[in-house]
C-alpha positions, 0 to 999 in steps of 0.5 A, a space after each residue: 316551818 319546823 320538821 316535825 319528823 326524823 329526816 335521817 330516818 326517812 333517808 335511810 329507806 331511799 332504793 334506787 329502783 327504777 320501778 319506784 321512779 314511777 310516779 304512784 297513782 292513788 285512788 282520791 276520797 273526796 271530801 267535799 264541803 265546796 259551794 254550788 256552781 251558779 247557773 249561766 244566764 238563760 234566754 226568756 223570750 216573752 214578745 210578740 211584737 213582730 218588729 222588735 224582740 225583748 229580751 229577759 236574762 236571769 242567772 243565779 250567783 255562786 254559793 259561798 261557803 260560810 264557816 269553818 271546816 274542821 279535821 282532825 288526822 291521826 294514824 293508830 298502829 296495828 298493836 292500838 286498835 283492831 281496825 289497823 291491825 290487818 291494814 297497816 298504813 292506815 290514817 284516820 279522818 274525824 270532823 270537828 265543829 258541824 262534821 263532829 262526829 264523822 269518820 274517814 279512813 285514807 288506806 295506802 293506796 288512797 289520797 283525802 280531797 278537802 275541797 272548799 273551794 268557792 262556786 263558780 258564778 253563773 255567765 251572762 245571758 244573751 240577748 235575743 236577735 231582733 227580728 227582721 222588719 216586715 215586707 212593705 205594701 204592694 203597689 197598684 198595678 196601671 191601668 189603661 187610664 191610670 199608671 202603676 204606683 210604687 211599693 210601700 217601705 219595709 218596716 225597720 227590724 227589731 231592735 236586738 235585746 240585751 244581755 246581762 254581766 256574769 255573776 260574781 264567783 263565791 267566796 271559799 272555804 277554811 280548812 282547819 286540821 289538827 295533828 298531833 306531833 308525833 302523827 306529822 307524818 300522816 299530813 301527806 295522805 290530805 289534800 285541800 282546795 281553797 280557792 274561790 269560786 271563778 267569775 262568770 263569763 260576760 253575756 253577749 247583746 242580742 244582734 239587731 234585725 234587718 229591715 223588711 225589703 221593700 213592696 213590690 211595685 205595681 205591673 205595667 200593662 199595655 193595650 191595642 187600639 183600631 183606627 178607621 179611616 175613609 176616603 173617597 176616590 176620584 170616581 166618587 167611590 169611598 174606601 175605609 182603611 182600618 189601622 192598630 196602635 199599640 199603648 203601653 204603661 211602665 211598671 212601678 220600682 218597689 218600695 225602699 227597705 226599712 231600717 235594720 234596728 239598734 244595738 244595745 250599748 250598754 257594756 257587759 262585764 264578766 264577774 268577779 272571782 270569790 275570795 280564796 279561803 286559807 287552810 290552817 295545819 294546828 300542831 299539838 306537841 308533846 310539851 303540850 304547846 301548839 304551834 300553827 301553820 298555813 301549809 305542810 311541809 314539802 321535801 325535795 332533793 336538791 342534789 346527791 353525787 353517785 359514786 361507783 364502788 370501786 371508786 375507778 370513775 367507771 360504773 361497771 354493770 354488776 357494781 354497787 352505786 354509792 350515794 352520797 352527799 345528799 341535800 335536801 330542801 324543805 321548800 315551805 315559807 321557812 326554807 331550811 338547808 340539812 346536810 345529810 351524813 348519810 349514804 344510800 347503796 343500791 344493790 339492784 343493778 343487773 350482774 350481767 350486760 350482754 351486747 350484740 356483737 361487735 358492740 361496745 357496751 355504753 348506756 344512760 340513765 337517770 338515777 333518781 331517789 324516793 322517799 318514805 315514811 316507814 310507818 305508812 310505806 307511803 312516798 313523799 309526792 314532792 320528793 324528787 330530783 335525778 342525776 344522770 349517770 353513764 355505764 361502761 366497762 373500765 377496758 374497751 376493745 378496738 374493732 379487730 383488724 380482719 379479712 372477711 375472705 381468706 384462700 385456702 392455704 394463706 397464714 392471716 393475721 388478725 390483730 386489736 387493741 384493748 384499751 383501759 379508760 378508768 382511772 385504776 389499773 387493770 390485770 391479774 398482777 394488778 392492785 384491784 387483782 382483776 384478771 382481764 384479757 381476750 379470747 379467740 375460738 374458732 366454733 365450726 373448726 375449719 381453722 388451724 390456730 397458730 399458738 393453741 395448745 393441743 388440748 384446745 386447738 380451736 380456741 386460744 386465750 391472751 391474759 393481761 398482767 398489768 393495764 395502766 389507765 389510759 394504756 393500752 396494748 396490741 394483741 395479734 393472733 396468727 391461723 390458716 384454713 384447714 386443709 380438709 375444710 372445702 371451699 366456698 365454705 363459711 367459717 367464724 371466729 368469735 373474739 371476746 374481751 374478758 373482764 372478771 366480776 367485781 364481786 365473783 372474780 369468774 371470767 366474763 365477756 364483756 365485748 364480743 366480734 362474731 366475725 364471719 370468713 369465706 373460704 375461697 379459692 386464689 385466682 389461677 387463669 386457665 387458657 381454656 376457660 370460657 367464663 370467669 365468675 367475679 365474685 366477693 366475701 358476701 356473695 352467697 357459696 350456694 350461688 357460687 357452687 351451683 354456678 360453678 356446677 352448671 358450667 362445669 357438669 352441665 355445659 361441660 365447660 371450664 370456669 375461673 373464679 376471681 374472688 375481689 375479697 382476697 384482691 381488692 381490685 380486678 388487678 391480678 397481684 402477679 402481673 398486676 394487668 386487670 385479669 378481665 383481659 384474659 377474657 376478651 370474647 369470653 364471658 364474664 359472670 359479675 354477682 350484684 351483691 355489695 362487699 365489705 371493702 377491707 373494713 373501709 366501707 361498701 362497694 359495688 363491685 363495678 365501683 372497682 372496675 374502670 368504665 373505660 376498660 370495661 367499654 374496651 372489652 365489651 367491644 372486642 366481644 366479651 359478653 358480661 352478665 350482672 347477677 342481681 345487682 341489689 343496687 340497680 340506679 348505681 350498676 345504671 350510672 356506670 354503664 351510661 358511662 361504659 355505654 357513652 365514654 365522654 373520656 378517652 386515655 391520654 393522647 389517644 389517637 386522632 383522625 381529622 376529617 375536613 368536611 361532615 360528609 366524610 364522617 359517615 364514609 369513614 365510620 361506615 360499615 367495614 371501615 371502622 376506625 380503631 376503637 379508641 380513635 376519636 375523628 375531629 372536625 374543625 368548625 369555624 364561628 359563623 357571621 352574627 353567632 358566637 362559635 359555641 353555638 356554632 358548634 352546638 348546631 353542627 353538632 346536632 346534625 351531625 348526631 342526627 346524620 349518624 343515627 340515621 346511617 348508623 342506627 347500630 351504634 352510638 356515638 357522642 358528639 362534642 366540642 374538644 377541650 380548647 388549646 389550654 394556653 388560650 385563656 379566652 373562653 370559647 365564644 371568643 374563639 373564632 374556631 373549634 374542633 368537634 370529637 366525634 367518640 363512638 360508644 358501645 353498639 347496640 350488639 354488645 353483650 351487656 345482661 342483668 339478671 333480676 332473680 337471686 339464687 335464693 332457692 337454688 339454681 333456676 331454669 331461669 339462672 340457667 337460661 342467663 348463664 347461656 344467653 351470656 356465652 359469645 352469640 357465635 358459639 351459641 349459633 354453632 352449638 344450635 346448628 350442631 344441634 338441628 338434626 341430631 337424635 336427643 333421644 339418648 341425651 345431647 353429647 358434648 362431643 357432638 354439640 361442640 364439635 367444628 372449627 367454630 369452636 375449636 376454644 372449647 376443645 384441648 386439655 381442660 375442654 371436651 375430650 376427645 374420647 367421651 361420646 353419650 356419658 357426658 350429656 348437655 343440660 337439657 334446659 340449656 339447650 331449650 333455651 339456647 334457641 330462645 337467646 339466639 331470637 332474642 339477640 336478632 329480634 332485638 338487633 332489627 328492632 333498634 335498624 327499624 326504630 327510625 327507618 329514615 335512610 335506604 342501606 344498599 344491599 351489600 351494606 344490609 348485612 353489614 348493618 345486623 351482624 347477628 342476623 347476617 351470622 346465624 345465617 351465614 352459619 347455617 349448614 348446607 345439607 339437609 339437617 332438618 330431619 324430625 318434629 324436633 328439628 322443625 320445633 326448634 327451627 321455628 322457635 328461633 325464626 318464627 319470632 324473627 319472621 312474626 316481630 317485623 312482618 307487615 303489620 308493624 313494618 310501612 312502606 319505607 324503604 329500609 323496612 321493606 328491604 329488610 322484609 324482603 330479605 327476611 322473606 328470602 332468607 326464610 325460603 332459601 332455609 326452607 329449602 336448603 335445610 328441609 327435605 322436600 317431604 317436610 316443606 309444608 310442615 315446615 312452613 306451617 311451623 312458621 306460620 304458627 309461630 310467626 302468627 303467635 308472635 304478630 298476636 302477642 305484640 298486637 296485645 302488647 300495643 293496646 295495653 302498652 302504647 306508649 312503648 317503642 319498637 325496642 322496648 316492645 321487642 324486649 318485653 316479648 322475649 322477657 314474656 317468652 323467658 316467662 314460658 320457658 323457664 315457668 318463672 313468674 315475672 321472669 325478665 332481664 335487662 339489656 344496655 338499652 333497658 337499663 339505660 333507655 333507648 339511646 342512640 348517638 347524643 349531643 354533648 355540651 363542653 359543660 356537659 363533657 366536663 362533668 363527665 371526665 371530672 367524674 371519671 377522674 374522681 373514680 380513678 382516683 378513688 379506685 387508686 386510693 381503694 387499691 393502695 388500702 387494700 394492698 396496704 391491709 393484705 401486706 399487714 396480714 397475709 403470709 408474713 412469714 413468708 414475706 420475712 424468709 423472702 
């Protein structure tokens, strides 16, 4: 086809501009001259036959369109006629031949529809069902004298009508337009349709009907006769006998069923479509010829290059895009290839690209191309096509090596890279004379910058004279923490990459790191502190402060803070032992939140901490207390692996034992063996079973043995790793050894706190931080405290006066000298009683879970430590003095007395001893604490407080039945810390809550093995995570001072 218009001319008005990659949708104007759908088949149904249905089916064949449809397409300029003048883009539409003299005006936001197509034939009717055939005759019922006669036969059903072929479609249209030459353009505002009409669907034959069912046959029927009979005896007498018999006659079966009728046969077809029409476009150029053609012409882009302004290979926001080399295609019948010499610019790209921080700017996108015809402002439809184009800056910044926490006092380096990736050179001494660098600022002021000048002490720049493609270069930059900015504190320092506009040449920043820094301080021990808070860079400084604030002013007692941040691992960097070991019968106060370890990746803090080491000082009685841990299954998995140690140090000692009776006597109370000694006991393979199994099943009943004796500890029992030069596996063996490990007790202090600090410290955070201090100095504050006036505060130096706490005493502790001025938390001695129920409460639940076996006397006590030393604690004289001390006394034996009494205890003989022993226990307190004017009410306290505690755990077991003893227990004392600290949903976890109720386990060799190798991938994780850590500090902290040294 010949282009009738000025190609050059249309390229030049080509945008880039996403909103005009939008595909425009303009308002149609039908112009129909299309023939009439036919009407689909109908059904007349006519018969009254009951036994056959006929059927009639008429449709109606497609109009076709006859003659020819004539348009002539013109477009006047505003300055011709008046219509256009106030509606330019304005095209014209006159009928020729049967349409002469019609008009239509197609404005901008318009498209003309020519549409002759052909109708549509009508589809085939569908035949009618037959009906079904009709019942047959009753048969006759029998008689006495006739029998029953069968049912008639059903008449067959009806046959099924026929139905009919569609009707053939109809044949379209022609469309003829006539166009001037200089009017081509208005061809792309016509559309037409020349199709002929479908063909109608084939109809469907009618379904014959079912044959009637059979007549009912006749009924049976039946009858009695009676019978006389006379005889006559031997004295001449007659005696008349008289008898029934019994007739009957069978009914009949009924008739069989009719026949079901025929189905038509005759094939159905749909009809033909009708033949298309043909469009014609007629040309009347200026040398006055005329040329015709079957279709217009259709424009498509088939390729162009994008081109960035400075030719660097980077498309830099705020940069031209240059196209060029577009190729274009006039797909039509006569296809034509032009190279267009000619390029567009977009000047619409955004000046300015800001990323969040830490990003690195880099976005896609699909530039593509729209023409227009300049006298219409109207889009060519077909003109598409795209090219994919990626935006970037020409220099990058690397992430920039920094320390999330930094002691107050240390000099930190942080240091990055910035790289060039363009193909040209970059710098304010370079060809392109772009000025480039970094910039460091320190928005809050809590830094010393190094290398700032004194006019800008809080913010420094680095500029770059010359950056070659593909080079780049280092840049580091020293400062130190103020020394008037206090810790705990947050500071920012904000590093920008600079980049001048291509156009302005002003500074902009076209990469940016907000990094956040905690000001901590470094680690000191302090001999007479009684906690050690464990903290990280992204532990909250109000949680930190307020912690801090509640030990030191509201228990008065020292605290050390060691900050992993600065460290990387529980090591001290002095003398390189783990620092938890200046702690032992301490407590140890662990936030939950995860760190940014050294850039390397999140860690949970107990990732960093050995389960061994931490099962070792949890058995010499350091209490730990869990913050809100935010990741409570990972804080499970290890303190399953704290709880039940399947590994040991090497070479750890060992104690043989010959038979399994002797386990027990060597692990009972008072005779413990060291804590990380493992006993043996040889066990040889039994006749007709493998020695794996053998060990399998004395191992169980040895686990069984221990929990029945020793219900308070845990212990793991398994088979010893083989003689490593044996290579036969373990069934083969004729002998093993089991180990038998004991784990942590179920006394071990061991807490996880579910409130965060978000709304500062709660009584609830106060009642955790008590519950975690060593059960012993929470019994001697309470006996300290039973007896003394509250009216004018609780004094310290009464609170922590004796020998038993003798730790909290000297230099850094309670000072002899302070008396009334330096007065306890009140809440925290509210809730000291609380902690000290809940540690008994919960140590008699687990003794009583499974009462299977009868302790002695001497050996009761040894069995519930907790109990036997709040007792063996309590003083001698009468202290129990007011309603106060009677309030607080019941409060703590209340629940012990009202948890374990009648109702929940049975006949068993460990339940009833230790019934007895609390009910002794409680009348020698009664006694010996109490005034004799103050027995009754006393024990009238009790009774209350005991009955409250039997009717909330009654309450508990019809809504919870499913739940044990153990978690029972501890649901009641999460409801009591509800109480008391009015906190809503107020609960904590123990080792048995979080892990479940768990007592000595069975472990296969399979199971052990999984258990060390795990054990042996943390270790060499933690060894890895220590080497980067010290790695990373080394580079970065007091390298002057590492130099001088």
């Amino acid at each position: 086809m010949e282009l009738v218009f000025d190609v050059v001319q249309i390229l030049a008005q080509i945008k880039l501009r996403k909103e005009l990659m939008q595909t425009q949708q303009l308002e149609t104007v039908l112009l129909s001259a299309a023939g009439q759908p036919g009407i689909p088949g109908t059904q007349v149904w006519r018969g009254n036959n009951n036994f056959e249905a006929p059927s009639w089916c008429l449709w109606k064949t497609g109009s076709k369109r006859i003659g020819t449809i004539c348009w002539h397409c013109w477009a006047r300029p505003a300055r011709q006629t008046q219509l256009a003048r106030d509606r330019p883009g304005l095209v014209q539409l006159t009928g020729e031949g049967p349409l002469t003299g019609r008009r239509w005006e197609i404005s901008r936001n318009q498209s003309a529809l020519l549409d002759c197509r052909g109708g549509d034939g009508g589809d085939g009717g569908r035949g009618e069902n037959g009906q079904r055939g009709g019942q047959g005759s009753y048969g006759r019922d029998a008689t006495r004298y006739s029998d029953a006669t069968c049912g008639g036969p059903g008449a067959g059903g009806g046959d099924g009508g026929r139905g009919t072929s569609g009707a053939d479609g109809g044949d379209a249209g022609n469309v003829y337009i006539t166009i001037g030459e200089d009017d081509l353009d208005t061809i792309v505002a016509v559309e037409w349709m020349t199709s002929g009409g479908r063909g109608g669907a084939g109809g469907v034959h009618g379904e014959p009907g079912a044959g009637g069912r059979g007549g009912i046959g006749g009924s049976g029927c039946s009858w009695t006769e009676t019978h006389s009979h006379t005889m006559t005896d031997s004295n001449g007498y007659s005696h008349t006998k008289y008898y029934t018999t019994h007739h009957s006659r069978a009914g009949a079966p009924p008739g069989p069923d009719g026949p079901s009728g025929m189905r038509p046969y005759e094939p159905l077809y749909g009809g033909q479509s009708g033949r298309n029409g043909r469009g014609q476009i007629r040309v009347l150029r200026n040398d006055l010829t005329e040329g015709g053609y079957p279709s217009r012409y259709q424009l498509v882009v088939k390729s162009f290059v994008v081109v960035d302004e400075n030719m660097d290979g980077m498309n830099e926001p705020g940069e031209f895009l240059l196209v060029q080399n577009i190729r274009i295609e006039n797909v039509d019948p006569s296809k034509s290839y032009r190279e267009i010499a000619r390029r567009a610019e977009s000047s619409d790209q955004e000046r300015d690209f800001r990323e969040a921080s830490g990003t690195t700017f880099c976005a896609k996108d699909t530039v593509a191309l729209v023409a227009f015809f300049e006298r219409l402002q109207r889009p060519l439809p077909e003109f598409s096509g795209g090219v994919q184009v990626t935006y970037q800056y020409p220099i990058v910044m690397s992430v920039p090596k920094y320390l999330d926490c930094v002691a107050k006092g240390d000099m930190v380096q942080f240091s990055w890279t910035i790289r060039n990736i363009s193909t040209k050179a970059y710098g304010g001494q370079s060809a392109m004379r772009r000025p480039s660098g970094t910039h460091m600022s320190d928005p809050c002021g809590v830094f010393d910058l190094k290398y700032a000048d004194d006019d800008s002490p809080h913010e420094i720049s680095d500029q770059i004279d010359v950056l070659d493609p593909g080079s780049e270069v280092p840049v580091t930059e020293d400062f130190q923490v103020s020394r008037f900015v206090p810790v705990f504190t947050t500071g920012y320092i904000v590093i920008s990459l600079m980049l001048s506009d291509p156009h302005t040449g002003r500074l902009r920043p076209i990469t940016s790191f907000n990094l956040r820094i905690q000001i901590s301080s470094a680690y000191s021990y302090n001999p007479r502190s009684q906690f050690l808070l464990v903290i990280n860079s992204s532990t909250p400084n109000t949680a930190i402060l307020q912690t801090m604030d509640f030990i030191n002013n509201g228990l008065y007692l020292p605290v050390d803070i060691f900050n992993l941040s600065l460290v990387g691992s529980f090591k001290n960097p002095e003398t390189e032992q783990n620092v938890l070991w200046n702690y032992i019968g301490k407590s140890v106060i662990v936030f939950g939140n995860p760190m940014n370890y050294f850039q390397s990746g999140m860690r949970d803090v107990w990732d960093l901490l050995d389960p061994w080491e931490a099962y070792m000082l949890a058995r010499g009685g350091t209490s730990f207390l869990f913050v809100c841990p935010t990741n409570v299954d990972s804080l499970k998995a290890w303190a399953s692996q704290m709880a039940l140690p399947a590994f040991s140090p090497e070479n750890p000692p060992t104690q043989s034992v010959t038979k399994p009776s002797e386990i027990i006597t060597r692990l009972k109370p008072g005779k413990q063996e060291p804590s990380d000694c493992v006993l043996t006991l040889p066990v040889k393979k039994r006749l007709f079973r493998s020695l794996d199994k053998t060990m399998e099943s004395r191992a169980k009943s040895i686990t069984k043995e221990l929990h029945k004796h020793l219900p308070l500890r845990r212990f793991i029992v398994g088979p010893c790793d083989p003689d490593p030069s044996n290579q036969l596996p373990i069934s083969k063996h004729k002998s093993g050894d089991l180990a038998i490990i004991e784990g942590l007790p179920h006394q071990a202090k061991f807490a996880v706190s579910l409130q965060s600090h978000t709304n500062g410290l709660t009584d609830y955070n106060i009642a955790m931080i008590v519950q975690s201090l060593p059960f012993k100095d929470q019994c001697a504050i309470f006996w300290n405290l039973l007896g003394y006036d509250h009216s004018s505060g609780i004094s310290t130096r009464h609170a922590y006066r004796g020998n038993a706490l003798s730790h909290f005493h000297g230099e850094h502790g309670v000072s002899d000298d302070l008396e009334n001025d330096t007065a306890l938390n009140t809440k925290a001695c509210e809730v000291l009683s609380w902690s000290i129920a809940t540690h008994i409460t919960s140590e008699l639940s687990h003794f009583l879970l499974n009462p299977s076996s009868s302790p002695s006397k001497k050996t009761l006590a040894a069995h519930v430590p907790f109990l036997t030393h709040f007792l063996s604690t309590a003083p001698t004289s009468q202290t129990i003095t007011s309603d106060i001390d009677i309030s607080t006394f019941s409060s703590v034996f209340g629940p012990i007395l009202g948890a374990h009494t009648s109702q929940l205890l049975s006949l068993a003989s460990r339940k009833s001893k230790i019934r007895a022993f609390l009910s002794r226990e409680s009348s020698h307190l009664t006694k010996s604490l109490c005034t004799p004017t103050l027995h009754k009410q006393l024990g009238k306290a009790l009774r209350t407080s005991t009955t409250a505690t039997k009717k909330r755990i009654m309450q508990m077991k019809k809504q919870e039945p499913h739940l044990n003893r153990v978690q029972r227990v501890h649901a009641l004392n999460c409801q009591a810390l509800e109480g008391l600290t009015r906190t809503p949903g107020a609960r904590f976890l123990d080792l048995d809550a979080l892990l479940g109720v768990r007592g000595s386990v069975y472990v296969s060799s399979m199971e052990l093995a999984q258990e060390r190798g795990a054990h042996a991938e943390m270790l060499a994780r933690l060894e890895r995570d220590e080497v980067w850590s010290g790695r990373m500090l080394r580079d970065m902290v007091n390298l002057d001072q590492g130099e001088s040294g």
